[in-house]
C-alpha positions in Angstrom: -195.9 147.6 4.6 -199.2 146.4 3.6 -200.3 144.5 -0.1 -202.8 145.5 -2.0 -205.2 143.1 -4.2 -206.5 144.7 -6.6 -209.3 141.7 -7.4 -210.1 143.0 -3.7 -209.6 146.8 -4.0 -210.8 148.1 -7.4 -209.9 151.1 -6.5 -206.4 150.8 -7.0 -206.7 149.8 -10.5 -205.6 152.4 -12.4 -202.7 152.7 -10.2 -201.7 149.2 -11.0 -202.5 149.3 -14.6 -199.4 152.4 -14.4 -197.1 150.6 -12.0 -197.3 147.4 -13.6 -196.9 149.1 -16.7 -193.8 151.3 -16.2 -191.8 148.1 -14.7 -192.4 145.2 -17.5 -194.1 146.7 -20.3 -192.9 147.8 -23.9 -194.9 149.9 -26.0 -196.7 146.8 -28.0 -197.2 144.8 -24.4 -198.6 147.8 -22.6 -202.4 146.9 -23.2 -201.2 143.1 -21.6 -201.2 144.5 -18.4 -204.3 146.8 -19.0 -206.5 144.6 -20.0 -205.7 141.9 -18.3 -205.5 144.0 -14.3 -209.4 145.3 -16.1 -210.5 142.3 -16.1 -209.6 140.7 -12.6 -211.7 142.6 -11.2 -214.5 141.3 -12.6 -214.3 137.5 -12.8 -215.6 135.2 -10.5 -212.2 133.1 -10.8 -209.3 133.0 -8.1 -207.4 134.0 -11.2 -205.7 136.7 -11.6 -204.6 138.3 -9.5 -202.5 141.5 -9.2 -200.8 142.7 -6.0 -198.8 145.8 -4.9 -196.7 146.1 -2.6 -197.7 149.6 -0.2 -195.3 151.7 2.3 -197.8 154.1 3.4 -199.4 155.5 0.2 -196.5 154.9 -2.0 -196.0 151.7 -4.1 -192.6 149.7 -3.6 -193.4 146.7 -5.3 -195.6 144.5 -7.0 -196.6 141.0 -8.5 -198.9 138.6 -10.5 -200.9 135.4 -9.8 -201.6 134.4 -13.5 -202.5 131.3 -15.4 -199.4 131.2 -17.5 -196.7 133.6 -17.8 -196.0 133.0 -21.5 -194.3 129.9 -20.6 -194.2 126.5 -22.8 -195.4 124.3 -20.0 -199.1 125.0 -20.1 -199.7 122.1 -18.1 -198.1 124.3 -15.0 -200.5 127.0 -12.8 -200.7 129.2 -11.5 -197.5 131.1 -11.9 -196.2 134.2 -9.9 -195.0 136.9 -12.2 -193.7 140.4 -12.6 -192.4 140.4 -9.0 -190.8 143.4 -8.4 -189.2 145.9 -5.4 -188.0 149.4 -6.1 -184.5 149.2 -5.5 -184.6 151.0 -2.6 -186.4 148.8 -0.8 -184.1 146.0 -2.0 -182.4 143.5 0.4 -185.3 143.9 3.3 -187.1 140.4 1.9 -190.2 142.6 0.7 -190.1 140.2 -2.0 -191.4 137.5 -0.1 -194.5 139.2 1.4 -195.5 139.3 -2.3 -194.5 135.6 -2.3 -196.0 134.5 0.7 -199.6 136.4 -0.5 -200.0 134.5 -3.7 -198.9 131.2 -2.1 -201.7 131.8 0.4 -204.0 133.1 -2.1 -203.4 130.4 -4.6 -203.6 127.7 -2.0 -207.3 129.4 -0.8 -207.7 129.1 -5.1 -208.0 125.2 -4.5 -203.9 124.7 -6.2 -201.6 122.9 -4.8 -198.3 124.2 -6.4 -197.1 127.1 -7.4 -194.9 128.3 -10.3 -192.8 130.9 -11.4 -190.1 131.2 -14.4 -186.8 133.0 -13.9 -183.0 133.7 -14.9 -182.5 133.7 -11.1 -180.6 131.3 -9.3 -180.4 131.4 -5.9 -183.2 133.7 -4.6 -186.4 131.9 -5.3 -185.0 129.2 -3.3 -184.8 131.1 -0.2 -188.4 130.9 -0.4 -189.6 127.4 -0.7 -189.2 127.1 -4.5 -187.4 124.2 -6.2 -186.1 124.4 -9.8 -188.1 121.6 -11.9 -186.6 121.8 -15.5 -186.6 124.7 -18.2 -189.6 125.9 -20.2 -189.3 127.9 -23.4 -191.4 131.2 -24.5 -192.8 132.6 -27.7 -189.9 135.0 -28.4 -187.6 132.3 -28.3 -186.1 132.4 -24.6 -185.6 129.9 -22.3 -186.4 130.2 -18.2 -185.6 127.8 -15.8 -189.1 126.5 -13.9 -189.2 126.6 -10.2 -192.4 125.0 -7.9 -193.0 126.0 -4.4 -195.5 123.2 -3.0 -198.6 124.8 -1.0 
């Protein structure tokens, strides 16, 4: 297994931009994830960031390192999103390589936190998050907050 940043390989974009895509987008938020995995590549900021998750040349997995994941608490980052393992790969704790990369990333980013909102209860913890209090979005939906200290 081996991540992929795509700030740090380019060349992966446009696989990203698809992957990413075909896991969390809807027809209106498809350009989200376009735009935004564009653009990483070019700024000079630790942020974003956009990972997948390789065995061999196929991708099992992915996730974000975003400035705020459509979240009320604005005053939180950065926040992991859009972690994800193809359920094949499920129950081999791939997720927390993706973890583990954008806690060290973000740490090397100069933060000294890191967030994440989720329905989950139970697995985030195994991983050095604690739950902090709720946080509501745009459509009207409410997360619970979780902070993993760096």
């Amino acid at each position: 297994m081996r991540i992929i940043s795509v700030k740090e390989s380019p060349e992966y974009k446009d696989r990203a931009i698809e992957y990413f895509q075909s896991k969390w987008a809807s027809k209106e938020s498809l350009m989200i994830y376009e735009d935004c995995i564009n653009h990483c590549i070019t700024t000079k900021s630790p942020l974003p960031q956009w990972y997948l998750l390789m065995d061999g040349e196929g991708i099992i997995g992915c996730a974000g390192l975003i400035t705020n994941d459509f979240i009320s608490r604005m005053d939180l980052y950065p926040w992991i999103c859009a972690l994800y393992i193809e359920e094949a790969y499920r129950g081999n704790s791939y997720g927390a390589l993706l973890l583990e990369k954008a806690k060290k990333d973000a740490k090397e980013g100069g933060f000294s936190s890191l967030y994440l909102c989720t329905g989950h209860i139970g697995y985030y913890e195994k991983y050095g998050f604690h739950y902090i209090g709720d946080g509501y979005h745009p459509w009207g939906e409410v997360s619970r907050i979780y902070e993993a200290n760096l």
